[in-house]
N, C-alpha and C positions, 0 to 999 in steps of 0.2 A: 753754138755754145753760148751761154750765160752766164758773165760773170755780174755779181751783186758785189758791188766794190765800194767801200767807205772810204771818201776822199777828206777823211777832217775835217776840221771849223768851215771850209770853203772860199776862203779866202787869198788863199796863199800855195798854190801847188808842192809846196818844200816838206807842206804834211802827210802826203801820198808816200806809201810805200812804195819800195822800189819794184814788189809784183804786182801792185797796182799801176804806176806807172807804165808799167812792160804791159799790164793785159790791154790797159784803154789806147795805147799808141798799137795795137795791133788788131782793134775792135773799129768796126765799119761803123756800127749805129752806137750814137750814145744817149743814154733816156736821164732827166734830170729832173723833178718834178719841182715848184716852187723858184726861187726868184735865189734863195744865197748859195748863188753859183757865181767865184769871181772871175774877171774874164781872161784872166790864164789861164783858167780851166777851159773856158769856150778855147780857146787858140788851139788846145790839143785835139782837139775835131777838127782843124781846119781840114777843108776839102774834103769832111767826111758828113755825116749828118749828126745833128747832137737837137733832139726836142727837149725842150724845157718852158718852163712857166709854167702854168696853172695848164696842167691835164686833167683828167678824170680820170679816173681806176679804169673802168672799160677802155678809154682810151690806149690809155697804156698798155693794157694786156690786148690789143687788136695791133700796136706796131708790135710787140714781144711775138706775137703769133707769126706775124706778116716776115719778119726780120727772118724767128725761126728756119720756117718753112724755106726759107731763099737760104740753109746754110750761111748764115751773118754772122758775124762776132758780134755780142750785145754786151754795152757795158752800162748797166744798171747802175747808176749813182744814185748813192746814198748821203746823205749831211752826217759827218763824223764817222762813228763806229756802226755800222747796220745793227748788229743785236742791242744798239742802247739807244731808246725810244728816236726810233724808228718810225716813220710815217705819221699821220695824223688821225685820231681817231672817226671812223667813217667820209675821211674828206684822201687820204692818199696811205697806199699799202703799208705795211707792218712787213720784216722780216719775215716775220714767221706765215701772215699771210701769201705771201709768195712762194714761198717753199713747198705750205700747204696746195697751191696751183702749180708750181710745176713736177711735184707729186705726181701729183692726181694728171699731169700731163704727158708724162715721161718726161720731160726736158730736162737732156745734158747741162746742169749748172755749178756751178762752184762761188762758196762766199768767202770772201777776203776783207781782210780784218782793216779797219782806220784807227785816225788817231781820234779820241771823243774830245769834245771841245772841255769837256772837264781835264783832259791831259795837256792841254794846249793853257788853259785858265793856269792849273800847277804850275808852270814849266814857266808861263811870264812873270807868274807872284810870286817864286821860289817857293810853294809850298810843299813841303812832306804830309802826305796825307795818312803817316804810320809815325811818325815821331816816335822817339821815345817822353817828349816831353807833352804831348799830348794823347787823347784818345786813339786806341789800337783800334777802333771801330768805327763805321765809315755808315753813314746810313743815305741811301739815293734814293729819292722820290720823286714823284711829282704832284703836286696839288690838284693840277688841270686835270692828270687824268686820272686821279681816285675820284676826284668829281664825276667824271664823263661816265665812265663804269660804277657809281654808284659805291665806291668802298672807300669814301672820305668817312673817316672817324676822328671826331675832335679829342676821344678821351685816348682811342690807341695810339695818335700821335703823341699826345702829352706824357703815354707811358714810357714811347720812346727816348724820346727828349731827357725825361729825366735822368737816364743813363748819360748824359751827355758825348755820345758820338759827335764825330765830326758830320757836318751836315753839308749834302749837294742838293740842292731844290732845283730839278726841272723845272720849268713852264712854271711857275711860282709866284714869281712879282705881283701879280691882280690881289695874292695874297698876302702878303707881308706883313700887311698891321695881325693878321690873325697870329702869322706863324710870328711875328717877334709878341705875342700879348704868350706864345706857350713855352718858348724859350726863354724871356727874362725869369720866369719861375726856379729855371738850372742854371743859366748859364750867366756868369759873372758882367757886369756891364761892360766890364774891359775885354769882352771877346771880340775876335777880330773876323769881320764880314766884310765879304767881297761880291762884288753886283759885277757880271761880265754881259758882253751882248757884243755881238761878231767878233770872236776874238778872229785875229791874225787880219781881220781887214782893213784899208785904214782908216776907215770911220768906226775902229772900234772905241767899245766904254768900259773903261775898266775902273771901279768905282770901289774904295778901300777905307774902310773904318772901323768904330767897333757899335758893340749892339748900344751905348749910349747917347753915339752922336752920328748916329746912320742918318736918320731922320733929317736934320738940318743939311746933310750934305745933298741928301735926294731932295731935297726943295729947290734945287737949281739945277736939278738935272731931270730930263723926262728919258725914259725905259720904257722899252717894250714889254709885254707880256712873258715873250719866250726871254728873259732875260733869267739868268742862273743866279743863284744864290750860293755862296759856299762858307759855309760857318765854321771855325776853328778854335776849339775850345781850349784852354791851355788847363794841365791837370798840377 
């Protein structure tokens, strides 16, 4: 059996559900692709096998195959929630590409839900992403990958925007001078943005101002790419 399990931000085991908890403590193999795996999570493989770091797609679907075949429990880890960008585009699987393989394979699997690191981001800044004193609409994107698939539009975002949702930017930051040059047009200078990057690990950054004086504060601070953006518009 295959569980596809979203373990949260990946830093801190306390954000696993408790049926994910229960399936990876009773799962022989466990597959982790990339590096924000923190090592409480390794400790729950102890004595079991757990691959991680930099696989390749084929890789992975040859221990998935290999696991199968031997009757394994496989716990397919995920960063966050699996259905909310999910993998990387043509570098490690998508949600939905695995599903479509173990379709197409028969293979017995089940997906279980995590916590996304946008709920981990709320949950430290106290934010309500439904306020009543702010926007009822929530709009999540990501920069990188309208890019990657070609459906970056400068004007449909700017229509967006206008509406003034609250805003979640994926993978983002490379963009920021663009995406703050289409929001100062809506949104007030005193809105308030928040820059997160590993939450729950403890080299997290969690970086909190508004659209006036973001600028000066990120001049002393270096961000990764996949760092989130979360814009909060007050109405």
């Amino acid at each position: 059996m295959i569980y596809i399990i979203g373990i949260g931000p990946g830093g801190d085991t306390g954000y696993l559900t408790l049926k994910a908890l229960k399936v990876i403590e009773a799962a022989e193999i466990g597959i982790y692709i990339g590096e924000m795996i923190g090592e409480d999570f390794k400790s729950l493989f102890k004595n079991k096998k757990l691959f991680t770091g930099k696989i390749n797609n084929q890789k992975v679907l040859s221990i998935i195959e290999t696991a199968y075949s031997s009757n394994k429990g496989i716990a397919l880890l995920m960063p966050g929630d699996s259905s909310f960008y999910s993998g990387q585009y043509l570098e490690q699987f998508t949600l939905s590409e695995y599903v479509t393989h173990f379709e197409q394979s028969n293979y017995k699997y089940e997906v279980i839900p995590g916590i996304s690191a946008l709920n981990a981001i709320c949950a430290i800044s106290k934010i309500d992403l439904t306020s009543f004193t702010n926007s009822q609409n929530v709009f999540v994107t990501s920069i990188e990958r309208l890019r990657d698939i070609n459906q970056f539009d400068n004007k449909e975002l700017a229509k967006t925007f206008s509406s003034k949702p609250n805003l979640v930017l994926y993978q983002s930051y490379r963009d920021w001078y663009l995406i703050k040059k289409l929001i100062t047009v809506y949104y007030s200078p005193k809105t308030r943005v928040i820059f997160a990057y590993k939450v729950s690990w403890k080299d997290e950054k969690i970086v909190e101002s508004t659209i006036e004086s973001i600028d000066k504060v990120l001049n002393n601070i270096e961000l990764p790419k996949h760092t989130i953006i979360v814009i909060i518009p007050e109405i």
